[in-house]
C-alpha positions as CSV (number, residue, x, y, z in Angstrom):
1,X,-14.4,17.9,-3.7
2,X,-12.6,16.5,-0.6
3,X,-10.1,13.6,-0.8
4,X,-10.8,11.3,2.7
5,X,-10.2,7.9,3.3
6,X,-12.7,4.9,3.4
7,X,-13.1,3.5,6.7
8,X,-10.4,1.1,7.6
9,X,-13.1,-1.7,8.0
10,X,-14.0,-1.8,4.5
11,X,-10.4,-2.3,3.2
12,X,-9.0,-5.1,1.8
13,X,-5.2,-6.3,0.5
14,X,-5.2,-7.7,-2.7
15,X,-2.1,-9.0,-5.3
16,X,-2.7,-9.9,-9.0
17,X,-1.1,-11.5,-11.7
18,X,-1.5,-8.8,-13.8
19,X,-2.0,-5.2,-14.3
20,X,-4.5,-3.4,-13.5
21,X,-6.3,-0.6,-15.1
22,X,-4.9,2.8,-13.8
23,X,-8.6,4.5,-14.4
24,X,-10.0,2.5,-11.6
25,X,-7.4,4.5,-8.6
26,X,-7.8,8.1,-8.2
27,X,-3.6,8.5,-7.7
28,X,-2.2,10.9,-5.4
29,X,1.1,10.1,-6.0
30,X,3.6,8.2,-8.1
31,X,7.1,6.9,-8.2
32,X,8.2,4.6,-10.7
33,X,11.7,2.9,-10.3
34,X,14.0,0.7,-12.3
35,X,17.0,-1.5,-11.2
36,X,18.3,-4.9,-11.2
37,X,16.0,-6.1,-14.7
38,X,12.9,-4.9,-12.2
39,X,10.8,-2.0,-13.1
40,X,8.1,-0.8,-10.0
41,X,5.2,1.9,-10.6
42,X,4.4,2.5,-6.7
43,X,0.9,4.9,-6.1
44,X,-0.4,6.5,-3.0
45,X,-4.4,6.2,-3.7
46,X,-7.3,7.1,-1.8
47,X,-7.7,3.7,0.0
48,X,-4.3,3.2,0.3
49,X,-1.5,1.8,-2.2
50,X,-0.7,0.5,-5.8
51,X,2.3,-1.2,-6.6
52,X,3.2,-2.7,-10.3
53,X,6.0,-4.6,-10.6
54,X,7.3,-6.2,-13.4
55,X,10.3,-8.8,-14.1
56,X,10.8,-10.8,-17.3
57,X,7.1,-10.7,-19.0
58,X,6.2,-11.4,-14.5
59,X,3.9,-8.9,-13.5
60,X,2.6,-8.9,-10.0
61,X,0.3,-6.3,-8.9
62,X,-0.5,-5.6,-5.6
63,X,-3.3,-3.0,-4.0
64,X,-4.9,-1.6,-0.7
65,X,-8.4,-0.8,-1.5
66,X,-11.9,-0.8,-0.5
67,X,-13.8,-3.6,-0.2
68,X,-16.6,-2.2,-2.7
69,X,-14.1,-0.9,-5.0
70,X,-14.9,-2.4,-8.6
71,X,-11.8,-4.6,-9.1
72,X,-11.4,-7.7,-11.5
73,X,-11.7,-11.1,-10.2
74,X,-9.1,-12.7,-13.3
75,X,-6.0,-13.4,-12.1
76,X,-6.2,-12.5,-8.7
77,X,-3.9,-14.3,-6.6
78,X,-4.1,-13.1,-3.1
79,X,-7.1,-11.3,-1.1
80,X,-7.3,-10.8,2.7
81,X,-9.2,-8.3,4.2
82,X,-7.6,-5.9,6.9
83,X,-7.7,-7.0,10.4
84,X,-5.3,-8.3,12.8
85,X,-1.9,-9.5,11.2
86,X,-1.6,-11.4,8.3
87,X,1.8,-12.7,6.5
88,X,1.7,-14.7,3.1
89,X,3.9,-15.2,0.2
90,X,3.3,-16.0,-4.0
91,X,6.3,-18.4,-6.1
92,X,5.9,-16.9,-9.5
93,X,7.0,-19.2,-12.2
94,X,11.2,-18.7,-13.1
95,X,12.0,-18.6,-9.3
96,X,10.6,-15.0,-8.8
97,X,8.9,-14.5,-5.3
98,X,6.4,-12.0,-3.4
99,X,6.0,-11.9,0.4
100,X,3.8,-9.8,2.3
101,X,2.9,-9.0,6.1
102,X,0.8,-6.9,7.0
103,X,-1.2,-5.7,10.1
104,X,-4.3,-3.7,11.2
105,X,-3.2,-1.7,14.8
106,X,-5.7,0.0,16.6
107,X,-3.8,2.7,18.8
108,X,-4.8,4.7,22.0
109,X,-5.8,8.3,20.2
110,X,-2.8,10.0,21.9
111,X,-0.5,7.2,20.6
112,X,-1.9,7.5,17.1
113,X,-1.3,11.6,16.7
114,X,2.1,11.0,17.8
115,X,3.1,8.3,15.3
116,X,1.0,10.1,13.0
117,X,3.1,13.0,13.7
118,X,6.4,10.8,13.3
119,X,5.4,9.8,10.1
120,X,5.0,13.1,8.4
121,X,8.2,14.3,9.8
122,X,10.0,10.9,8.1
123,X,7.9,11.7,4.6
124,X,9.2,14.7,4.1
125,X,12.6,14.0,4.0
126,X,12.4,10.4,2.2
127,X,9.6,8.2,0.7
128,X,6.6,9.2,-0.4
129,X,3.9,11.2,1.8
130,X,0.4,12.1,0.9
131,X,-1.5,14.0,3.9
132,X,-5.8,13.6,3.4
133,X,-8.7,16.2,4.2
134,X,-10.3,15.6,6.9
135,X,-13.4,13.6,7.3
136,X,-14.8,16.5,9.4
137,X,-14.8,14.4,12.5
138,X,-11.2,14.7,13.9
139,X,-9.0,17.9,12.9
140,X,-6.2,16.2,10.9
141,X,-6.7,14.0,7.9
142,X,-5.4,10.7,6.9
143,X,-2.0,10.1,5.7
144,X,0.3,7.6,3.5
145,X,3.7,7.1,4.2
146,X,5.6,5.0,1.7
147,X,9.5,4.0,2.2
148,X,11.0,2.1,-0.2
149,X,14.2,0.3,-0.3
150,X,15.9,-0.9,-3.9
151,X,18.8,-3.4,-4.6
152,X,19.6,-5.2,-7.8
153,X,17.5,-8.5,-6.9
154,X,14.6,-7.5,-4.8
155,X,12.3,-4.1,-3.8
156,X,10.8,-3.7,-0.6
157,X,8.2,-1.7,-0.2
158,X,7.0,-0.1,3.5
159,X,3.6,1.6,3.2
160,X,1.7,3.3,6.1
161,X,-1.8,4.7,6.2
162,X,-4.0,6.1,8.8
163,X,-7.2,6.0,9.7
164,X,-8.0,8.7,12.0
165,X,-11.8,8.6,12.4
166,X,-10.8,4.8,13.9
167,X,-7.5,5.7,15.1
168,X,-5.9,3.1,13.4
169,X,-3.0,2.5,11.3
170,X,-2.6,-0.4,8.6
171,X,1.3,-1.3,8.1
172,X,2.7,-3.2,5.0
173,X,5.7,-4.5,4.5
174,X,6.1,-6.5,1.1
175,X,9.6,-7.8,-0.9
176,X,9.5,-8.5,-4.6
177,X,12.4,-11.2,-4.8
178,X,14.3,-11.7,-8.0
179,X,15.2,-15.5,-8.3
């Protein structure tokens, strides 16, 4: 069966306080890092991204995903949908912080294939790259492009997917923040 992508209309950006079930993502892709007291389980799913990251009995949770994907309503801290630009933050309790921007950028189809393009060529010599079937109405499916950055008191966590029946691209930038 073919992996594609949702449409980028139906997505929405999500953070919990709390894990969440791994059965509910189909997973392309995982990377799980530990540094600084912080561990970080970061996925590349169909819809977009998963990324767990716990700190001291803290666990934030935060997920890309379709609007009608069956997620739990307990403990969720954060949910925006995906359109236009967005920034926001989350104070945990001992000082630990979350910040987020993100953004929804429709692109000119010529300037999409080329950044599309760009990306692939940086995923596959760093991060974490998952290239999509296609939906059937463009040639080239999907991708997610994941960079991530580690230091001892914070992870920051770059994720890119495209849309290409919408030639669109949704960019995340989020920073875990030890206190």
């Amino acid at each position: 069966m073919p992996v594609v992508r949702p449409k980028v209309a139906e997505l929405l950006f999500q953070v919990y306080g709390r894990a969440l079930h791994p059965e509910l993502f189909e997973v392309h892709q995982t990377r799980t890092i530990e540094r600084g007291g912080y561990e970080a389980k970061i996925q590349i799913t169909n819809a977009g991204h998963l990324v767990t990251w716990r700190y001291e009995g803290i666990t934030l949770t935060e997920v890309a995903a379709a609007a009608n994907h069956p997620l739990p309503q307990r403990r969720r801290l954060l949910s925006h949908r995906l359109h236009g630009e967005r920034t926001d933050a989350v104070k945990c309790r001992g000082g630990c912080c979350y910040e987020v921007s993100f953004q929804l950028e429709p692109m000119d189809p010529e300037v999409f294939w080329s950044f599309q393009q760009e990306l692939i060529n940086d995923g596959r010599r760093q991060g974490m790259l998952h290239t999509f079937d296609s939906s059937g109405r463009v040639s080239m499916g999907a991708i997610s492009y994941i960079n991530i950055e580690t230091r001892d008191r914070n992870l920051l966590v770059q994720a890119f997917h495209t849309f290409p029946d919408d030639s669109a691209i949704v960019k995340s930038q989020s920073v875990f923040r030890l206190p």
